[in-house]
Each structure stands twice: as structure tokens, then as C-alpha cells.
C-alpha positions as CSV (number, residue, x, y, z in Angstrom):
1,X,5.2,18.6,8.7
2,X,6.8,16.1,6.6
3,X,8.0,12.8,7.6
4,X,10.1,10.4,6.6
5,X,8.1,7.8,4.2
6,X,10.1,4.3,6.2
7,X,9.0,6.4,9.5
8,X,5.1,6.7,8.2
9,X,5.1,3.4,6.6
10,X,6.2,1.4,9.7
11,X,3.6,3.8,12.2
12,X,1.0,2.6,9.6
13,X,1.9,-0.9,9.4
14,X,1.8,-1.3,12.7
15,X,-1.3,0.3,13.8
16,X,-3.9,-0.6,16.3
17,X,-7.1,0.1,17.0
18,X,-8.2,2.3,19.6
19,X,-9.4,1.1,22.7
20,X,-12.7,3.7,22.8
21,X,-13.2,5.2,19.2
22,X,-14.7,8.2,18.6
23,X,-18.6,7.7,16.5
24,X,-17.8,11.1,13.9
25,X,-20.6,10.2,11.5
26,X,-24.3,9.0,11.4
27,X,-24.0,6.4,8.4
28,X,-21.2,5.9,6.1
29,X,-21.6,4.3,2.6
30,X,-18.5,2.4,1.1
31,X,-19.1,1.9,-2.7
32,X,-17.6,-1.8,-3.7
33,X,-16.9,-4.9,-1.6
34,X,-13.6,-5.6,-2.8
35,X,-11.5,-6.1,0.2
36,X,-10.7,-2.7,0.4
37,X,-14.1,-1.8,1.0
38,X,-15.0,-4.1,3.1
39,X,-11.6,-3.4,5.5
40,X,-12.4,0.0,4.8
41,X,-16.2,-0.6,5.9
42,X,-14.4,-2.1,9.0
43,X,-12.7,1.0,9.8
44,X,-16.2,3.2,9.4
45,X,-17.7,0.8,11.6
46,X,-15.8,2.3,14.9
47,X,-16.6,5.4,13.8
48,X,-20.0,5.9,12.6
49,X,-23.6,4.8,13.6
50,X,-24.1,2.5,10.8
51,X,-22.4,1.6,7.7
52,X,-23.6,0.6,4.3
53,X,-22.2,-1.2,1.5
54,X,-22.9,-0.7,-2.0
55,X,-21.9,-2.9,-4.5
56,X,-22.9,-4.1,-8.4
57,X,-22.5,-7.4,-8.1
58,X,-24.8,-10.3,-5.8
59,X,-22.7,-11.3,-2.8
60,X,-23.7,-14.4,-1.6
61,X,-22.0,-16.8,1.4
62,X,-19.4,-17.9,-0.3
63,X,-15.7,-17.2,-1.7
64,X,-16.6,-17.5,-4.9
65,X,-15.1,-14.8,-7.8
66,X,-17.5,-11.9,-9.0
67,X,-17.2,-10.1,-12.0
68,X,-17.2,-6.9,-10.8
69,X,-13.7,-7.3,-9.3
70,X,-11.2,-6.5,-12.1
71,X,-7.6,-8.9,-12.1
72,X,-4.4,-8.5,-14.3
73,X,-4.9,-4.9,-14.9
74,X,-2.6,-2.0,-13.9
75,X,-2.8,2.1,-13.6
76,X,-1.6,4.5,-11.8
77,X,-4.0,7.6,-10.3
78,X,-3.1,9.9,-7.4
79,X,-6.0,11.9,-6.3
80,X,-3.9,14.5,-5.2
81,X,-3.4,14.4,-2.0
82,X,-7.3,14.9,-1.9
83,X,-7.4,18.1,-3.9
84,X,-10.0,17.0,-6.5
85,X,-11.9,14.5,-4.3
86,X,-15.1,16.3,-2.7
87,X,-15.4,16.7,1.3
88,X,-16.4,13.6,3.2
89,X,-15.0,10.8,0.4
90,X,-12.3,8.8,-0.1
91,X,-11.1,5.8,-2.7
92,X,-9.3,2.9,-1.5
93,X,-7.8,-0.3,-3.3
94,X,-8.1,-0.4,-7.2
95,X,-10.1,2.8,-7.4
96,X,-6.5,4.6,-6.6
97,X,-4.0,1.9,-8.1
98,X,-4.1,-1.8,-8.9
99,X,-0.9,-3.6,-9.8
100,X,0.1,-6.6,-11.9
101,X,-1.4,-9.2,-9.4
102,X,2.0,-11.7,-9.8
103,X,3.6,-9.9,-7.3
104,X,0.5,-10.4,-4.5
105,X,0.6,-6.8,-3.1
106,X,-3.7,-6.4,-3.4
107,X,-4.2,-7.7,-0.3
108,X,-1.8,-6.1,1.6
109,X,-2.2,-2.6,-0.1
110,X,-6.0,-3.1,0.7
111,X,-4.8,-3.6,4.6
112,X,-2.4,-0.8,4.9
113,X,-4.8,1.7,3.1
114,X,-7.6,1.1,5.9
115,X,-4.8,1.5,8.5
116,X,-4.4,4.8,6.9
117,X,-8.3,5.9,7.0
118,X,-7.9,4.4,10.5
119,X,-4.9,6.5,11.4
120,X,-6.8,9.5,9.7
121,X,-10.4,9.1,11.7
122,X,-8.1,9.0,14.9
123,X,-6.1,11.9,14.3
124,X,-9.0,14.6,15.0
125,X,-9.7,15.5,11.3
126,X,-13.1,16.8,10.6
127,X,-14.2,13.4,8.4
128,X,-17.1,15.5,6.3
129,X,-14.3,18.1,5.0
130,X,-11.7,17.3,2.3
131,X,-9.2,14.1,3.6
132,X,-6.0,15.5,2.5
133,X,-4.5,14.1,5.7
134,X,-5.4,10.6,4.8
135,X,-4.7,11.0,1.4
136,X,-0.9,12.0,2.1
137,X,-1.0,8.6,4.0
138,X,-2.3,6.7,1.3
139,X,0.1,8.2,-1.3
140,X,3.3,6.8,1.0
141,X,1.3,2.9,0.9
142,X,1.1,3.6,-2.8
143,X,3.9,4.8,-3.8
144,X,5.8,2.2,-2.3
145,X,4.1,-0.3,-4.1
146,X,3.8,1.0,-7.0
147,X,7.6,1.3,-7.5
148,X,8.0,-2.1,-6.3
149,X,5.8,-3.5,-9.3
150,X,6.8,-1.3,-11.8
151,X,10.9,-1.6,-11.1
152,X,9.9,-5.3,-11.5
153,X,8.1,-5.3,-14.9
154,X,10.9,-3.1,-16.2
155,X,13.3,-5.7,-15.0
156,X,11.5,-7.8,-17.6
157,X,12.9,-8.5,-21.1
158,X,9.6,-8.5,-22.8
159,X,8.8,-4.7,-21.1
160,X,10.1,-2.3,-23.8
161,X,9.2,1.1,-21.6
162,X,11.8,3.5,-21.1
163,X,13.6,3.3,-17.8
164,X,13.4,5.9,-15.7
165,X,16.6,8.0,-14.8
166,X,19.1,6.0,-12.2
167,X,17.3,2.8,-13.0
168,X,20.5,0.8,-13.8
169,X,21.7,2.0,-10.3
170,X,18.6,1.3,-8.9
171,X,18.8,-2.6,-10.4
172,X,21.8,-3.0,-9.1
173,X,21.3,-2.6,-6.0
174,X,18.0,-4.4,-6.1
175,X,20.5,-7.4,-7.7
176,X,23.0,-7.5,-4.7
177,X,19.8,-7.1,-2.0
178,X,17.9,-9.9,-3.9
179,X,20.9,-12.3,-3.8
180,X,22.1,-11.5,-0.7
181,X,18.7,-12.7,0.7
182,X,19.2,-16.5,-0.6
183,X,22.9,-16.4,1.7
184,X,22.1,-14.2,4.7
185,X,19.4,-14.1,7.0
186,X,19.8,-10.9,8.0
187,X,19.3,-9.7,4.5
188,X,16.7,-12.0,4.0
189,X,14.2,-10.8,6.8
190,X,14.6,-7.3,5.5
191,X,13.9,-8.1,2.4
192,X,11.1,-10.4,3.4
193,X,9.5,-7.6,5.8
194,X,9.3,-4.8,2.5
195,X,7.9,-8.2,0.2
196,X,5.4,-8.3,2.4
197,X,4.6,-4.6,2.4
198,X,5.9,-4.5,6.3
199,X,9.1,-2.3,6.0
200,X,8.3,0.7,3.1
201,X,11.6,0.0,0.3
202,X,13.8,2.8,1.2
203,X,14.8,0.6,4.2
204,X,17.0,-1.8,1.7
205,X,18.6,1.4,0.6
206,X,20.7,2.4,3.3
207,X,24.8,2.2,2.6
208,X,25.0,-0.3,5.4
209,X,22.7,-2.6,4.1
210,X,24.0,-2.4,0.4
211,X,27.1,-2.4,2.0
212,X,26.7,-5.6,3.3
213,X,24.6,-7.2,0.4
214,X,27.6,-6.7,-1.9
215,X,30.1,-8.1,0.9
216,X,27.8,-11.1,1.4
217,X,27.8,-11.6,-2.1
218,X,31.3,-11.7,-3.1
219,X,31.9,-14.0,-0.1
220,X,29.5,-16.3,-1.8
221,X,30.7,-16.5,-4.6
């Protein structure tokens, strides 16, 4: 049943864990401890006996950088919806997208995909068979993201891409939300709250807050 992508990114966002999980699994193995692993081993942790982490590099104590964890790059996969993945796996963080790091969305991508594999475990889906439930999740996390960054770099003079269709409409708009932010709060906490990977985009969209935007704007002036 499809749902609205603002209505499954805020039931994501703002999920919790269950009180009593359910144990689905003897011992779960999450390849990489980049924070989506680990969060992601955090998840498996309610629901399986034991959990192991694999990873390439030596993790010691510390905070210190390993260079197994790639920075600065960006692609763009979708596993589709879980079609090609086999029963029993999934791929969180970079090993489904990794954006230009300037705009600080790793962490908080990392977060709301194990709130998805969370949401998933707890929904009664069979966890050894193909995750096509968690995938269509994960694809509403990183699609909103991923047109955050890249409507950003395009924005850029130096970016000599093609624009997408409607993308001088869609900068517009962007325009009047960004600088309505700097002049009214109201404004500004929405557009804080989908920054911060809280609210999915498509909340800034709606005619009454564009409406506003522009009105704010022009009062400003």
C-alpha cells in the first residue's frame, strides 16, 4: 500500500524501540563498522542471539580515522527495492549511497537507515527471506537525501551537469524557502527540521508554505 514519502519519513524519524523485541535470528554478521554498521549492528542486537562485526580495518579504542572509510565521494545505487539483493541481507550507509560530505547528511542517513531495518524487524517480516519491505523504507531516507545534495551541487556554478526537468522551478522555490528562513522563524524551523534530515523535503513544498516564503520575502525587502 503506498504511502505518502513526508508520512513514512516522519514515522521513521521518529521511531522507538520496542519495549520487548522479538530474538528472529541466531547470529547476525554486519560487514563494515562505519556507523551505519555499527547502528545497524545495534538494531540486530534486539533481534538476534549474537551479532558479529566484520570489518578490514583494526579498530582500536579510539576516534581515530581508518582507511577503510571512504570521504568526498558520491554515487548513487538503488538495490531495487531488494530485488537483486539475496534473502536475509541488506546494505546500509555508503554501500547504498554516499553524498558530498559538505552538506553533513552521513550521520544522519546512517541513523534513519537503522530506524528503517528497525521498523522492518518489527513489522513481522520473515528476516532470512528477501527485505523488500525494508528496502522500500530505505529508498524514501535516500531519496530524500539524495535530492537534497544533488539540487545543491547543481546550484553550483562550477557543476556543468544538465539540470533535470522543472529544476529552475524547483530553485526557485528553494530561493524564497532558504531566505525566508534568515527573516521568519516559522520558516526557519521547517527548514531546520528537513536540514537535519527530521521532516522528508516535500514538506517545504506545500502552497502555503511557499506561499508564505514569498510573502515574507517581499516584506523584507
Amino acid at each position: 500500500m503506498y504511502q505518502r514519502p513526508a508520512r513514512v519519513f516522519a514515522r521513521i524519524g521518529e521511531a522507538r524501540p520496542a519495549a520487548a523485541p522479538r530474538v528472529l535470528l541466531g547470529r547476525a554478521v554486519v560487514l563494515g563498522a562505519s556507523m551505519a554498521g555499527l547502528l545497524a549492528a545495534r538494531v540486530l542486537a534486539d533481534h538476534a542471539q549474537s551479532v558479529l562485526i566484520l570489518d578490514r580495518d583494526e579498530i582500536g579504542a579510539g576516534a581515530e580515522p581508518r582507511p577503510g572509510v571512504p570521504q568526498g565521494t558520491q554515487m548513487h545505487a538503488d538495490p531495487g527495492a531488494g530485488c537483486r539483493v539475496p534473502g536475509g541481507v541488506v546494505a546500509v550507509g555508503d554501500a547504498v549511497a554516499s553524498f558530498n560530505p559538505i552538506y553533513g547528511q552521513g550521520m544522519s542517513s546512517a541513523a534513519l537507515h537503522a530506524s528503517c531495518l528497525s521498523a522492518y524487524l518489527r513489522s513481522g517480516a520473515d528476516p532470512r527471506g528477501p527485505a523488500r519491505g525494508f528496502f522500500a523504507l530505505q529508498r524514501v531516507i535516500v531519496d530524500a537525501a539524495w535530492g537534497m545534495s544533488t539540487s545543491a551541487d547543481l546550484a553550483r556554478p562550477s557543476v556543468s551537469a544538465p539540470r533535470p526537468r522543472g529544476y529552475r522551478l524547483s530553485r526557485w522555490a528553494s530561493n524564497q524557502i532558504v531566505g525566508a528562513s534568515i527573516v521568519d522563524p516559522v520558516i526557519a524551523r521547517r527548514f531546520d527540521a528537513v536540514v537535519e534530515m527530521r521532516r522528508h523535503p516535500s514538506t517545504l513544498a506545500s502552497p502555503a508554505v511557499l506561499a508564505r516564503a514569498v510573502r515574507m520575502n517581499r516584506s523584507h525587502r
